[in-house]
N, C-alpha and C positions, 0 to 999 in steps of 0.2 A: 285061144289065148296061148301063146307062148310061156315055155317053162321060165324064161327069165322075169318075163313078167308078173306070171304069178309067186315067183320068188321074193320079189319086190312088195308085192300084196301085202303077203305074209308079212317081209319084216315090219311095213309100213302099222301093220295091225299088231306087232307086238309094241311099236316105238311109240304108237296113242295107248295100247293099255297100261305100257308104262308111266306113259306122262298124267295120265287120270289118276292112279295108283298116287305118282309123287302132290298130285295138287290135293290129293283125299288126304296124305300124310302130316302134308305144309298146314292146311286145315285144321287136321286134330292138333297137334301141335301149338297152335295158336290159341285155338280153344282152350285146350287146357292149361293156359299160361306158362305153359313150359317155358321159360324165356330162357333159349337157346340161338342166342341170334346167330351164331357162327353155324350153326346145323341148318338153320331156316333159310339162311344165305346160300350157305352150298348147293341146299333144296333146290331153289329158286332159279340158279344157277342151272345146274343139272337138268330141270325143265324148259328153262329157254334152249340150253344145246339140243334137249329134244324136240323142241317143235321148229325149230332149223330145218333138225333131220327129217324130221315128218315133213315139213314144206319139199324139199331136195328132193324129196322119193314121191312124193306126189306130183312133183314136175317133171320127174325123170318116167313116171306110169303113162300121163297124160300131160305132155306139156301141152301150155297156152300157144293156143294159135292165134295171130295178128293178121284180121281179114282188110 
């Protein structure tokens, strides 16, 4: 495995720890009835750009092949 690859690895593996992290946050959040809709928003927001990125970098490790 090439270093660029495994470079990609790594951030792919920080960019899902972070998106678990924001949906565990968005979670308590809610639970606790914090109603902070403009924070819960951005939340939500912020986690859809990450699993963009996580899509992006998972096709950019192993793109799909069309047989």
């Amino acid at each position: 495995m090439n270093d660029e690859k495994k470079d990609l690895i790594k951030k792919l593996l920080l960019l899902e720890q972070e998106h678990r992290d924001l949906d565990e946050i968005i979670h308590q959040i809610q639970e606790k009835k914090m109603i902070n809709l403009d924070k819960i928003q951005r939340l939500k927001k912020r986690k859809l750009l990450l699993k963009d990125s996580i899509t992006k970098l998972k096709d950019s490790i192993e793109p799909d092949i069309i047989a």
